[in-house]
N, C-alpha and C positions, 0 to 999 in steps of 0.2 A: 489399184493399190492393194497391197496385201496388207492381212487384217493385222499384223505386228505393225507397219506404220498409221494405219488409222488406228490403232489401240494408242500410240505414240502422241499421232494429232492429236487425240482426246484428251488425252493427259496433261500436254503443252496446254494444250486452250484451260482445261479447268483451272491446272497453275493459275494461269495469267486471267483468269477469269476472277478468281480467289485473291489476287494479289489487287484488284481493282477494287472488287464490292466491296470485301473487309475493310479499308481505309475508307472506302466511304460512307458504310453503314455507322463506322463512328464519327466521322464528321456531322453525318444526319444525325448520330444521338447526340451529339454537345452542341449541335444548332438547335435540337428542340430544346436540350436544359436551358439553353441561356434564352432564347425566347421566351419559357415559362417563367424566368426570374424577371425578365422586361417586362409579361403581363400581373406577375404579382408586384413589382415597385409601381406600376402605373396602376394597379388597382389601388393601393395604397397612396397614393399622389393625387386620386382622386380625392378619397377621404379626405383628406390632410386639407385639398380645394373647398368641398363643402363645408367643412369646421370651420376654417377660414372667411369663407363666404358669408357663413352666418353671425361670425364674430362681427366682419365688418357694418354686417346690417343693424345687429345690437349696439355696435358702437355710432353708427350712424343715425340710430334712434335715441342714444341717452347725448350727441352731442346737440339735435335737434329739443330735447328737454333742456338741457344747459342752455343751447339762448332762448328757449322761452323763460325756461328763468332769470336771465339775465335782463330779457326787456319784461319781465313782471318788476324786477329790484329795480331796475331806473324808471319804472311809473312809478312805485313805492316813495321813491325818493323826489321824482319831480311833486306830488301827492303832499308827504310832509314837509315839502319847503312852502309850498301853497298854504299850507293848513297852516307854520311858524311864521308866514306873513302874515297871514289874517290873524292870527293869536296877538301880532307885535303889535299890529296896528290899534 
């Protein structure tokens, strides 16, 4: 081959060399941005889980105080009806 057509080939191939990676170098950059936005909503959907998590344990705690209160008020009451028999009698 004379060096005008391998100067030629080299040229064709970088084209077409050029015409591949550029479309793909940006395909690879907007696959890392949008992965990077899935790993910041999922860090954040974390957070959101443990607030959550600890809400339900706090509410899980004050609904366990509500029925102790609630069977403290119905001893309270079985207590004063016992105590307004023995008064009546």
């Amino acid at each position: 081959m004379s060096k005008e057509n391998v100067d030629r080939v080299w040229k064709v191939f970088t084209v077409v060399l050029g015409a591949i990676i550029l479309p793909l170098a940006g395909w690879v950059w907007n696959t890392n941005i949008a992965v990077t936005q899935l790993q910041n909503d999922l860090r954040d959907a974390e957070e959101t889980i443990v607030i959550l998590r600890d809400k339900l344990e706090d509410a899980d705690a004050n609904a366990k105080a509500i029925i102790s209160m609630e069977k403290d008020i119905e001893y309270m009451k079985e207590t004063l009806d016992r105590i307004e028999r023995l008064v009546a009698q």
